[in-house]
N, C-alpha and C positions, 0 to 999 in steps of 0.2 A: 597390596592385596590383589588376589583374585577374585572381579566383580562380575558377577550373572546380573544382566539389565535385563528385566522383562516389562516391555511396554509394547502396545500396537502400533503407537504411532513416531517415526523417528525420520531423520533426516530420507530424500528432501520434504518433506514434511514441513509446515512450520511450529516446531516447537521446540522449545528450550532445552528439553533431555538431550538432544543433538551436541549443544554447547556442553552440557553438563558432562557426557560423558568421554569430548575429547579434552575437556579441561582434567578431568581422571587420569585419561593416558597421558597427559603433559609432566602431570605430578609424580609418576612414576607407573601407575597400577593398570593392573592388564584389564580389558574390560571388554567383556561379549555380550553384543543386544540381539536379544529375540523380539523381533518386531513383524510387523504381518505389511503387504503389498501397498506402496502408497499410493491414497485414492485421496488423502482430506486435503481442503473441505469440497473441494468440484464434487467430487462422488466419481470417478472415473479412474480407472489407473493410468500412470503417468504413464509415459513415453520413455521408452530406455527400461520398463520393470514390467513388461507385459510376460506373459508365458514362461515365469521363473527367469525371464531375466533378471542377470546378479541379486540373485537369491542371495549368492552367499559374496560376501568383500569385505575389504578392509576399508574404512574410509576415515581416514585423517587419525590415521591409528589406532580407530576401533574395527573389532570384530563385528560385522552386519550380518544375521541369519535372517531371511524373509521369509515367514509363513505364509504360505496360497490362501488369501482370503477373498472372498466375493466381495465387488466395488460397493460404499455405499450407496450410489446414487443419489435420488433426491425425494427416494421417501420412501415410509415406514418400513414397508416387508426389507426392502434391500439392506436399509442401515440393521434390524435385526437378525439377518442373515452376515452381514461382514462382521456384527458382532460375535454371532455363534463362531463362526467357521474360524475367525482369528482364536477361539478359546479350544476347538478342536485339534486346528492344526499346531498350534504352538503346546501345547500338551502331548502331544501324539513326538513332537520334537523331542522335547524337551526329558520324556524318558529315555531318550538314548545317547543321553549326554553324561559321561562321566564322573565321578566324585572329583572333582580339581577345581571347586570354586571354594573362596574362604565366604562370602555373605552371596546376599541376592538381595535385589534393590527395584521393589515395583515402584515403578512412574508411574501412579493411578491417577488417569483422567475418567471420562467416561467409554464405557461402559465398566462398572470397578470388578466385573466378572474378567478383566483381561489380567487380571491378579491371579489367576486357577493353576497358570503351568509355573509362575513362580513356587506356588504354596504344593505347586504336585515336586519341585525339586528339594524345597524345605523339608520335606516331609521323607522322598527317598532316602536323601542324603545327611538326614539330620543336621541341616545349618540350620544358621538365623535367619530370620529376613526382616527389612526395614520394607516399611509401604509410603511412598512420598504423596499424599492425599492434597491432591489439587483440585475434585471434584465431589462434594460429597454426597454418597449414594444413602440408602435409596432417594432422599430427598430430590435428588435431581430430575429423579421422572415430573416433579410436578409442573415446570418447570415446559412439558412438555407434553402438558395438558391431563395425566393421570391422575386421578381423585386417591389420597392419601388412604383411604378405607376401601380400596378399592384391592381386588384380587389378583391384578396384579402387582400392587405396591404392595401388601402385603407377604406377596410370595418373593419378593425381589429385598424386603424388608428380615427376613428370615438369612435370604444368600449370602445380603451386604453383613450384614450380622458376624454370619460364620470366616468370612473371607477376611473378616476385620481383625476379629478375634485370633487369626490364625498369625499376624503379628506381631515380631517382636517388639516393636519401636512405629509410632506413625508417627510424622512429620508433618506440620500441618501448614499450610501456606496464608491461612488467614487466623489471628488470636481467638477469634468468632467462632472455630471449630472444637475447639478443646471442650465448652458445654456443650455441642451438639454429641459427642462420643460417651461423655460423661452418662448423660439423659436419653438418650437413644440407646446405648448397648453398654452401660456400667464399664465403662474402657476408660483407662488412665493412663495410659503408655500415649502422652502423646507429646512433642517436644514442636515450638513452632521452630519452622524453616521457610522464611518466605524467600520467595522468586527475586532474583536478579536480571539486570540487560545485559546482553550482550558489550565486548568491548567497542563495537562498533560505533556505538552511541554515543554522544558526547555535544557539551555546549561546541564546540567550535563546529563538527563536522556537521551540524544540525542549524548552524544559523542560519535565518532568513536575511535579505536583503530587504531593506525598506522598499515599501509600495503605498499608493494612493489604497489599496485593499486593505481588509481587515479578513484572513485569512486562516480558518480554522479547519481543523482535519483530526476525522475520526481512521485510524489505522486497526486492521483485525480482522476477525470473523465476523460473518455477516449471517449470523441464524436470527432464528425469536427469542434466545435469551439476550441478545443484546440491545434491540428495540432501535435499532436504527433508523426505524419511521420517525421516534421522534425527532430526530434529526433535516431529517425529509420532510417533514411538517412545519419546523422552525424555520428552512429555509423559505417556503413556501409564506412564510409571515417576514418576510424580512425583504422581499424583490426591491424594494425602494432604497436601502439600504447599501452603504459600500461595504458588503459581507460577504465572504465569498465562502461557501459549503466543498470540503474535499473528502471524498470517501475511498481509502485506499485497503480493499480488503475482497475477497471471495466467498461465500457459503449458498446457503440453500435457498436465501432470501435474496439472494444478488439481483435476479433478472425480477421479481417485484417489486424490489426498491427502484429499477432503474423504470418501471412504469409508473410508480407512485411521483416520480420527480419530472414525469416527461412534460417539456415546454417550459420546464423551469432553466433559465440562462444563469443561475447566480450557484449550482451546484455539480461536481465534476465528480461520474466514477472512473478509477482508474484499473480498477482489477485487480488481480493478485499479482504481487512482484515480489520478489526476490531478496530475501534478507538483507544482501551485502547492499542493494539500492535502495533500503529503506531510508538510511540518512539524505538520501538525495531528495525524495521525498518530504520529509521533515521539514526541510530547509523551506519550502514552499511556505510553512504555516507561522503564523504569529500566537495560536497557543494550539494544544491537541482535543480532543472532546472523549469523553470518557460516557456510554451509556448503556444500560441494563433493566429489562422490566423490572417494574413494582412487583415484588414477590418478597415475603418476611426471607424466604431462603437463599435467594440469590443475590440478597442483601448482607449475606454471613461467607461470601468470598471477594477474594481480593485483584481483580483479572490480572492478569502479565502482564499488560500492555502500559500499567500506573506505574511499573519501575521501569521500564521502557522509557516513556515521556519523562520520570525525573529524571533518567540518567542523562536525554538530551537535552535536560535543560530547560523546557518549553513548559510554559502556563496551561494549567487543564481548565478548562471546564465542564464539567460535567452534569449530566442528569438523573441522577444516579442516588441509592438510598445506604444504608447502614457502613459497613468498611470501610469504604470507597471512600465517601463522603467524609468519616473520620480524617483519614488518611490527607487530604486535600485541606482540609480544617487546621488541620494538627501540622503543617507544612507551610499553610498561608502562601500556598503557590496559585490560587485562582482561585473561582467560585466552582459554586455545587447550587443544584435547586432536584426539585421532588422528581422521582423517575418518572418517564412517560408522560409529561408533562412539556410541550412544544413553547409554552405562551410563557413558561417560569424561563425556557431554556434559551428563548429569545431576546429576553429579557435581559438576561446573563452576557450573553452575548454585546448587547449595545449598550450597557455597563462597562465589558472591558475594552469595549470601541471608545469609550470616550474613557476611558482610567490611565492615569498619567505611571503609572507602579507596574507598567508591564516590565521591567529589566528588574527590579526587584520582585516579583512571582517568578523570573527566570533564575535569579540568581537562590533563589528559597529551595527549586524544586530541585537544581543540584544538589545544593548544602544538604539538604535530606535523604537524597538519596545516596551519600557518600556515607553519613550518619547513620541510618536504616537498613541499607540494604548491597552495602559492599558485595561484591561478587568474591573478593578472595576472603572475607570473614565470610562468607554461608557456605561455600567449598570446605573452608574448614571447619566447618562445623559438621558437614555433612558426612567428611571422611571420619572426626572424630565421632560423631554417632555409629559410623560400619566399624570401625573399630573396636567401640566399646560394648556392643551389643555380641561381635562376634565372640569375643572374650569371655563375654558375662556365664 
């Protein structure tokens, strides 16, 4: 097949569509991403992609078009500007591109309006298009502080609506969304597809070496949906403790977390680094930490980073509500306690400080994840979804 990838955010970026779509061109299929200037999560654009540089390349076999969009920075007016300006420019692209794709395949994160130049090619050129829903709108605004009844969630309530709708097939990355589309917008086209890790991952390239430490690490984005304070608050209940707190990740909240922990000696940030050294990282820890505000709806996704930690093997704990929580339950790879909660999550912690079953939570979180969440069963399922949709 000939595949249209319409996402904003792509390599070097960190996110999974990157894997996704040169595991496409591995398999045979030709495949071109319309993606916008990468800035996430610093808000800056990188180095090497300033002033249209390599707008356009090929990279590891895929086709890269980069649309001009304004950086997000690190706050409000900016992130809804690089929002607009990624839906202007890649629309304004994307009309002048030829009838020679067989599907189109949105990677919908946030903002789900970055769906508008896929559904403006569906619509020239009469294809199909598959929408892979890893964020779900509008509920997401709430998430970041918008009241549910409020005019703009209603006005954003109506967009996600239309953009939904305009869908042949969505794929949803947590079983928890399939009533949210039902009950929100009378939508039935929805098939789960959940996230895989990368092959990088793995019990071996991920082991730790024993320490007198007891050495836990949260890996990711570092905004307010993830609540990383709780983290920063448990360590802060733990200094007496042989625990050591590792936070390997970048976003908006980065340089408040690193005041919230200042003077604290038992917790380390390291920044943002580099996919291919994320195992090396890893190896440092004795389980991973998994955490998300209390919110009914951020409760009803699944983040990336829980097929990540199974794939390398590593005991989670988490702080963390609905999904997640399943997920960790149903695995018997570590504990979970209530989100946003520092004293349940410390708790947890000097639990598996003294729990004799840590190589069996290692050995569980593979087994599931080989079980769950194969990277070459969701590939194939994924092509067979473009397949059968374009057909249809």
């Amino acid at each position: 097949m000939k595949i249209l990838v319409v996402c904003q955010y792509y390599y070097p970026e960190p996110f999974r569509i990157t894997d996704i779509c040169e595991t496409l061109t591995q398999r045979g299929h030709e495949v071109t991403v319309i993606t916008g200037t990468p800035n996430y999560p610093m808000g800056e654009i990188y180095d090497g992609y300033k002033n249209g540089q390599k707008s356009d390349e090929i990279v590891n076999g895929v086709k890269v078009h980069r649309c001009a969009t304004v950086p997000r920075k690190k706050n409000s007016l900016h992130r809804f500007l690089n929002y607009l300006s990624y839906v202007f420019t890649s629309t304004k692209y994307i009309i002048g591109i030829k009838d020679e794709y067989d599907v189109v395949l949105v990677n919908q994160l946030s903002p789900v309006i970055m769906a508008v130049a896929g559904i403006k090619y569906k619509k020239k050129h009469n294809k199909k298009l598959v929408l892979y829903c890893l964020d779900l709108w509008p509920v997401s605004l709430i998430t970041g502080g918008i009241q549910r009844g409020s005019l703009i969630y209603k006005t954003f309530h109506n967009i996600s609506k239309r953009i939904y709708q305009q869908a042949d097939r969505i794929l949803i990355t947590s079983k928890s969304f399939a009533d949210y589309f039902r009950t929100e917008f009378g939508i039935y086209v929805t098939e789960y597809l959940p996230q895989y890790a990368e092959d990088l991952f793995s019990p071996k390239s991920c082991k730790k070496q024993p320490n007198e430490m007891l050495d836990l690490m949260f890996a990711g984005n570092l905004g307010i949906a993830q609540s990383v304070k709780t983290i920063v608050n448990a360590a802060k209940l733990t200094q007496e403790e042989k625990i050591h707190w590792h936070i390997v990740g970048d976003g908006t909240e980065y340089e408040d977390l690193k005041r919230q922990a200042f003077g604290l000696d038992n917790i380390t940030f390291y920044g943002r680094q580099p996919l291919e050294k994320m195992p090396e990282y890893y190896s440092k820890a004795d389980a991973m930490l998994v955490t998300m505000k209390k919110n009914p709806v951020i409760s009803l996704t699944l983040p990336g980073k829980i097929q990540t930690y199974l794939a390398a093997g590593k005991p989670i704990i988490g702080a963390i509500n609905g999904e997640t929580k399943l997920i960790i339950e149903e695995a018997r790879c570590g504990y979970c306690c209530q989100a946003d909660n520092a004293d349940e999550l410390r708790a947890c912690a000097l639990k598996f400080l003294n729990d004799d079953r840590k190589e069996d939570y290692s050995f569980n979180s593979r087994a599931y994840y080989e079980r769950e969440f194969s990277k070459s069963v969701i590939i194939d399922k994924l092509i067979s979804v473009m397949e059968r949709v374009r057909r249809a």
